[in-house]
C-alpha positions as CSV (number, residue, x, y, z in Angstrom):
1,X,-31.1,24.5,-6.0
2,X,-30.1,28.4,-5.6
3,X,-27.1,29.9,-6.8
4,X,-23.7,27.2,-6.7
5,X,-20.2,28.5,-6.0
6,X,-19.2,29.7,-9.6
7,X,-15.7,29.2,-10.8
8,X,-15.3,31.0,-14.0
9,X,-11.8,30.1,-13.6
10,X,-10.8,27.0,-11.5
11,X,-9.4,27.7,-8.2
12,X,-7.5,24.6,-7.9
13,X,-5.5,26.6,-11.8
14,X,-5.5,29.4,-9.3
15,X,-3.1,27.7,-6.6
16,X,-0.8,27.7,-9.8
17,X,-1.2,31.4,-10.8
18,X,-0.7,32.5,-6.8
19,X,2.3,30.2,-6.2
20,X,4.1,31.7,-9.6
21,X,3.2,35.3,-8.8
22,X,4.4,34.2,-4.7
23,X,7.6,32.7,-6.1
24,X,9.1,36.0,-7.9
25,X,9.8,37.9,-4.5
26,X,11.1,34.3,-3.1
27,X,14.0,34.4,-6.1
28,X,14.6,38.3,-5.3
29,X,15.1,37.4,-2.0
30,X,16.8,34.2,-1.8
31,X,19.8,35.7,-4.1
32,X,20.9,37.4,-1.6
33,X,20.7,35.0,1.1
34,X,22.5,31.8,1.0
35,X,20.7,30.0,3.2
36,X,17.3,29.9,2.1
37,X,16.1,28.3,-1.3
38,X,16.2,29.9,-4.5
39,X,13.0,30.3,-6.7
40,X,15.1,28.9,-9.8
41,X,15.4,26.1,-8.1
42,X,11.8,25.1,-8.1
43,X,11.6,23.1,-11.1
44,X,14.1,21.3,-9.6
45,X,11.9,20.5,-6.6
46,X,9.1,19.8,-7.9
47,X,10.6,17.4,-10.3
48,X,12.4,15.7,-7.5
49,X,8.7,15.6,-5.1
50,X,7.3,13.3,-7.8
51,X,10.2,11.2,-8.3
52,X,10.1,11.0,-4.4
53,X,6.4,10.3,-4.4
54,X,6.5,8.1,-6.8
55,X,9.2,5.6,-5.0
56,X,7.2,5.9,-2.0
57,X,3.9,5.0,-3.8
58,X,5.0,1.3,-4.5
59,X,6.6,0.7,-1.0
60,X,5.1,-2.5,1.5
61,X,5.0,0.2,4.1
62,X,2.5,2.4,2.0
63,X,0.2,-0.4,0.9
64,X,-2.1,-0.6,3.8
65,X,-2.6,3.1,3.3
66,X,-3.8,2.9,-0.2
67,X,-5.5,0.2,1.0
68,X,-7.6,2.2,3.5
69,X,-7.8,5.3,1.0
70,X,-9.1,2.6,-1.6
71,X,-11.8,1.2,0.8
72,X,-12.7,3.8,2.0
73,X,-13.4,5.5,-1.4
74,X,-15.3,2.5,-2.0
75,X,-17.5,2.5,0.3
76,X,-18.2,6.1,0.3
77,X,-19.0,6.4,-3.7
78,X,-22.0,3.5,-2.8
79,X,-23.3,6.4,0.0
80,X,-22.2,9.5,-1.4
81,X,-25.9,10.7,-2.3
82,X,-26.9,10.2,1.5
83,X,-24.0,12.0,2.6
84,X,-24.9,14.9,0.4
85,X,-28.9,14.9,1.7
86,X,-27.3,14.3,5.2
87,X,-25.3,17.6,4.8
88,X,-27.9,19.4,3.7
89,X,-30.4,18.4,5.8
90,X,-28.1,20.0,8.7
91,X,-27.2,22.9,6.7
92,X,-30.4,23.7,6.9
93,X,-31.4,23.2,10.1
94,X,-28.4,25.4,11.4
95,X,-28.4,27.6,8.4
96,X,-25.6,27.2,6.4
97,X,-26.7,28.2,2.9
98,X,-25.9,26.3,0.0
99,X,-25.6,28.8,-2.1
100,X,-22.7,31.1,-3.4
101,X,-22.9,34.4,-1.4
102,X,-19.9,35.8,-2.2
103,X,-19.3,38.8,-4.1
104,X,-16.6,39.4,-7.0
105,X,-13.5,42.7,-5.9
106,X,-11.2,41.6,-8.4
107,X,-12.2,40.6,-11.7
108,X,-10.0,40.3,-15.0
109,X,-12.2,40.5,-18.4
110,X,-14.9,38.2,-17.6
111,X,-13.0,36.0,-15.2
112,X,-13.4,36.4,-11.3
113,X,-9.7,36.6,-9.6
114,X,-11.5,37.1,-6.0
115,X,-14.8,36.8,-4.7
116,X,-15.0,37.1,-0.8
117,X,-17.7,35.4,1.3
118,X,-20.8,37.0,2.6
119,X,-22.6,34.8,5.1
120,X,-20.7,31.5,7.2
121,X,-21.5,28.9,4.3
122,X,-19.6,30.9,1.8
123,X,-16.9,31.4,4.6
124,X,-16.9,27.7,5.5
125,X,-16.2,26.9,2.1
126,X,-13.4,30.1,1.1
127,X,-11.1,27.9,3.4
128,X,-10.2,26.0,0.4
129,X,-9.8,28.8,-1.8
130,X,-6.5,29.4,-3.4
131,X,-6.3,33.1,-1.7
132,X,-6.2,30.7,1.3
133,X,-3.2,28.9,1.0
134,X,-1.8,32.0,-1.1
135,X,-2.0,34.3,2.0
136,X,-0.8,31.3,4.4
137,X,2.3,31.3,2.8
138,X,3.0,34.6,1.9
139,X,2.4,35.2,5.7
140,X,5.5,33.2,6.1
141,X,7.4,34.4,3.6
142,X,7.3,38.1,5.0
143,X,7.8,37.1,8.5
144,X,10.8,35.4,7.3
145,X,12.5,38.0,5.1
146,X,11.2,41.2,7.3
147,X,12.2,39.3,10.8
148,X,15.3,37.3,9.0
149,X,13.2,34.0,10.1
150,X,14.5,31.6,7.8
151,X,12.7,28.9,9.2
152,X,9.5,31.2,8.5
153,X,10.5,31.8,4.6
154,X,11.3,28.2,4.3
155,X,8.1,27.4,5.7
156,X,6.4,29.8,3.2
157,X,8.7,28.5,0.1
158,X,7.8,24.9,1.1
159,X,3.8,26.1,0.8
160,X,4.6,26.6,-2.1
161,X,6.2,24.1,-3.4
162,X,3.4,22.3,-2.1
163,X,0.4,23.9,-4.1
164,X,2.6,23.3,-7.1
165,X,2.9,19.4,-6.4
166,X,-0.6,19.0,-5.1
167,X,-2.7,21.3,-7.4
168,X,-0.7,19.4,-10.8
169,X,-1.6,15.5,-9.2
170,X,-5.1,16.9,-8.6
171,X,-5.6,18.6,-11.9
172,X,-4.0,15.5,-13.8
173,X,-6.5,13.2,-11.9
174,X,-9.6,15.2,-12.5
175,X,-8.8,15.4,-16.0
176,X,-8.4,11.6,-16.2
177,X,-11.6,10.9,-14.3
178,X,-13.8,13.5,-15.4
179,X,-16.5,12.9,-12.6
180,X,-19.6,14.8,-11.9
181,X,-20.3,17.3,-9.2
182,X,-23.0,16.7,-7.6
183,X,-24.6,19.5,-8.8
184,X,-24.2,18.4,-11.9
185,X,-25.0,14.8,-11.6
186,X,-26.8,12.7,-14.1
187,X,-26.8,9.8,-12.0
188,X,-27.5,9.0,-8.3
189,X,-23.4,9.5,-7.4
190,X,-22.1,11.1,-10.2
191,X,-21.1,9.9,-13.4
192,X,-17.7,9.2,-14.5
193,X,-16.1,10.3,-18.0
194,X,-12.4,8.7,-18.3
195,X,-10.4,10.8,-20.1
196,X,-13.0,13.7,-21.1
197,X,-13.0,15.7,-24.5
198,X,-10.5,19.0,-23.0
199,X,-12.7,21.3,-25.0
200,X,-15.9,20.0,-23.5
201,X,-14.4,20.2,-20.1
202,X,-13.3,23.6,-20.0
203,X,-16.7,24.7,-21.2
204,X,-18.1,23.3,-17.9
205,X,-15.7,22.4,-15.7
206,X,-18.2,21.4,-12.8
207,X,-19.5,18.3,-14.9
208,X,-15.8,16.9,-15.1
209,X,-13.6,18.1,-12.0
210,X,-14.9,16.4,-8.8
211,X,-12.7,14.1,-8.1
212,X,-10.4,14.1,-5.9
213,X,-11.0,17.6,-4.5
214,X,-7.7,20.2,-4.5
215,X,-9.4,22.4,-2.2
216,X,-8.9,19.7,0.7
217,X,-5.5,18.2,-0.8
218,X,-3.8,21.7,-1.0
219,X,-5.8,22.5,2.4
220,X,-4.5,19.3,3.9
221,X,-1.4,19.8,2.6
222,X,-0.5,23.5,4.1
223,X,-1.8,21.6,7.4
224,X,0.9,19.2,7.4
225,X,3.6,21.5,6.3
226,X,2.9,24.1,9.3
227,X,2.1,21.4,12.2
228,X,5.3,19.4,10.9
229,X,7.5,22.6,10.9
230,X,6.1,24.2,14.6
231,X,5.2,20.8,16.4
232,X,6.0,22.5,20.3
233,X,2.6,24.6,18.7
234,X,-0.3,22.0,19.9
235,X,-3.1,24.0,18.6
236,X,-1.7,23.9,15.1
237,X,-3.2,20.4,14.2
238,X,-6.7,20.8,16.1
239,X,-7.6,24.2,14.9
240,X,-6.3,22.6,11.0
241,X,-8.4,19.7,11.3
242,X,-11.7,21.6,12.5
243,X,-11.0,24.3,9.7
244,X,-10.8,21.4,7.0
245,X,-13.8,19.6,8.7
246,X,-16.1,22.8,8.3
247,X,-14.9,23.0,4.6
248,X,-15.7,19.3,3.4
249,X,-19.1,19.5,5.4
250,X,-19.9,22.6,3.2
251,X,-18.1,21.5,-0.2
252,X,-20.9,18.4,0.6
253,X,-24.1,21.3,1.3
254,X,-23.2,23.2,-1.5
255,X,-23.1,20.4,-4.0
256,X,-19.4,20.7,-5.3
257,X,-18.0,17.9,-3.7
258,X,-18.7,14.2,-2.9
259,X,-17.7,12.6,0.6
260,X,-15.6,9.7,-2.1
261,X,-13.8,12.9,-3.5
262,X,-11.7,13.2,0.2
263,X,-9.5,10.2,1.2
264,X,-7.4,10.1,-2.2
265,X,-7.1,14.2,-1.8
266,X,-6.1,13.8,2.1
267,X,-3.6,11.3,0.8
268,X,-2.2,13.1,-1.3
269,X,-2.3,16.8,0.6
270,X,-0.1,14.5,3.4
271,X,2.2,12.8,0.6
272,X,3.5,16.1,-1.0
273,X,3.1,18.0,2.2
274,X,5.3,15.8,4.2
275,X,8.2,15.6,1.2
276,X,7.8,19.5,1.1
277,X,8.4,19.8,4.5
278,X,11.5,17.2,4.7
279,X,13.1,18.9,1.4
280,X,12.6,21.8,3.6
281,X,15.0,20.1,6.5
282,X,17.8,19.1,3.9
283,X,21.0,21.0,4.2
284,X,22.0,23.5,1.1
285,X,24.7,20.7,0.3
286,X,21.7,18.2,-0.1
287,X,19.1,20.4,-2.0
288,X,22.2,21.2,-4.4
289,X,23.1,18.0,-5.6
290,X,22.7,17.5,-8.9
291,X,19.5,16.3,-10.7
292,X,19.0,14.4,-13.6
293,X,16.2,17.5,-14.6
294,X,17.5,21.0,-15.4
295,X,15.6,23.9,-16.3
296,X,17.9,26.7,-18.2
297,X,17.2,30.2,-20.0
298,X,16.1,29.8,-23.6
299,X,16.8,32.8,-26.4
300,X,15.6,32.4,-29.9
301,X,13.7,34.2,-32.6
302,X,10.6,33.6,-31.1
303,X,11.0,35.3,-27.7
304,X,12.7,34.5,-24.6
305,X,11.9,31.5,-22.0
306,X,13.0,28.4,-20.7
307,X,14.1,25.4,-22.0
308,X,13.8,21.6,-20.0
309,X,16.1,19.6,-20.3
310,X,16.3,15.7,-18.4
311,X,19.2,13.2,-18.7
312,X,18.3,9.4,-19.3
C-alpha cells in the first residue's frame, strides 16, 4: 500500500489549536476597535451557532436536504469500495501517488505540527490541512487590521468561528461512529464501532475517525464564508469547488477517506459556514444582546481560568 498520510496528531484537533492560537491577536485587536468582534466573545458565538443550528435542523424547509444528504450517504456506503479502486485506478494512470510525501519542519516532542507536501498528491490532499484554513483566515485578519478592512478581519474572525463549530460537530460525530478508514478497513466499506473505547481510539485514530471527513466540512465551510462575504468575486466559488474536488478525489487515492464520508461533512461545512457568515452581518447591537451562556474569569487555589456558566 506505500506509506499513508500519518497524523500523529489529528489535523481536524489541529483546526482547534490554530483557531485558539489565531484568536489571541483578534482580542488584542478588537479592544481597541469597536466595531469589530471581540475574541471574548467567542464562546458566546459558538454557543449561539449550535443553538442556531440546531433550530434550523428540525425545520420543513431543511428536511429535503437531509433527505438528499441521507440518500445520498446511502447509496454511496453500498459503492464506496468501487469508488476508492475507481480513484486509484486514475491516480495511477495520471500519477498521483497515494502515498504520504510530505516531509515534517515543525515538530513538537514526537508529534508533527507541520509536514509540507512534496509531489501533487500530497499537495492535492494539504488543501484540507488545518495550516490551510489557519493561513486563509489569518490572511484576512492582517489585511483587515494592517489596511483597517473591517470587513476583511470580520471575514477572518468568522473563519474562525467556523473551524471551531465545524471541527467540534465533526470530532463529536467521529467519536460516535467510530468508522474505519479505508486503509484500515476490516471489511469491504469499513466497519463501524458506535461509541468506540476513547483510549483505543486515540492509539489509532485512523481505525475510528472517518466519518464524516473535517478536512472537507471546514474546507467547505471557509468556501462558503469567503464566496458569501465577496459575492461581486465570480471566481471565488469555481476555483473553491475545483480545490475541494482535487482534495476528496485524493483523500479517496490515498485511502483516508470514503466517498459516504462527504455529503454529511458538505452539509455541515455550509450549515456553520453560512450562520458564521450571517453572525458576521449582525450589527454590534445584535451580537451584544444578551445570552443565556456566559463565559467569566475564574481565580482559585488551583490556578487561574474560566468558568461557564448557562441560565435555564
Amino acid at each position: 500500500m506505500g506509506n499513508k498520510p500519518i497524523q500523529p496528531m489529528s489535523c481536524h484537533v489541529r483546526y482547534l489549536v490554530f483557531s485558539v492560537f489565531l484568536m489571541v491577536p483578534c482580542g488584542l485587536i478588537a479592544a481597541d476597535v469597536n466595531s469589530q468582534p471581540s475574541v471574548f466573545e467567542m464562546p458566546k458565538y459558538i454557543y449561539d451557532d449550535y443553538k442556531t443550528a440546531s433550530e434550523r435542523l428540525f425545520t420543513e424547509e431543511a428536511k429535503p436536504y437531509w433527505w438528499a444528504v441521507g440518500l445520498s450517504t446511502a447509496v454511496m456506503i453500498a459503492t464506496d469500495d468501487k469508488w476508492i479502486e475507481e480513484s486509484q485506478r486514475l491516480g495511477k494512470k495520471w500519477g498521483i501517488s497515494s502515498d504520504d510525501n510530505t516531509t515534517t519542519v515543525a515538530k513538537y516532542k514526537d508529534i508533527n505540527l507541520l509536514r509540507l507536501p512534496k509531489d501533487t498528491g500530497s499537495l492535492m490532499y494539504f488543501i484540507g490541512d488545518g495550516w490551510t484554513h489557519a493561513a486563509i483566515a489569518a490572511g484576512f485578519l492582517a489585511t483587515g487590521t494592517w489596511s483597517d478592512d473591517d470587513k476583511a478581519y470580520n471575514v477572518g474572525f468568522q473563519l474562525v468561528e467556523g473551524m471551531i463549530s465545524t471541527t467540534i460537530a465533526t470530532q463529536t460525530l467521529k467519536h460516535i461512529t467510530g468508522r474505519e478508514s479505508p486503509s484500515e478497513a476490516t471489511t469491504r466499506t469499513g466497519a463501524w464501532d458506535f461509541f468506540p473505547n476513547q483510549k483505543t481510539y486515540f492509539d489509532n485514530v485512523a481505525k475510528y475517525d472517518a466519518f464524516p471527513s473535517g478536512h472537507l466540512a471546514v474546507g467547505v465551510m471557509t468556501l462558503t464564508v469567503v464566496s458569501k462575504s465577496y459575492p461581486e468575486k465570480a471566481w471565488i466559488m469555481p476555483t473553491g469547488v475545483t480545490l475541494l474536488s482535487l482534495l476528496s478525489f485524493q483523500m479517496m487515492n490515498n485511502e483516508v477517506h470514503w466517498a459516504s464520508d462527504y455529503p454529511l461533512a458538505i452539509a455541515l461545512g455550509y450549515t456553520f459556514g453560512s450562520i458564521a457568515f450571517e453572525r458576521g452581518q449582525m450589527s454590534p447591537h445584535e451580537i451584544d444582546e444578551p445570552s443565556d451562556a456566559t463565559w467569566l474569569p475564574l481565580i482559585s487555589a488551583d490556578g487561574i481560568g474560566l468558568a461557564f456558566n448557562y441560565a435555564f
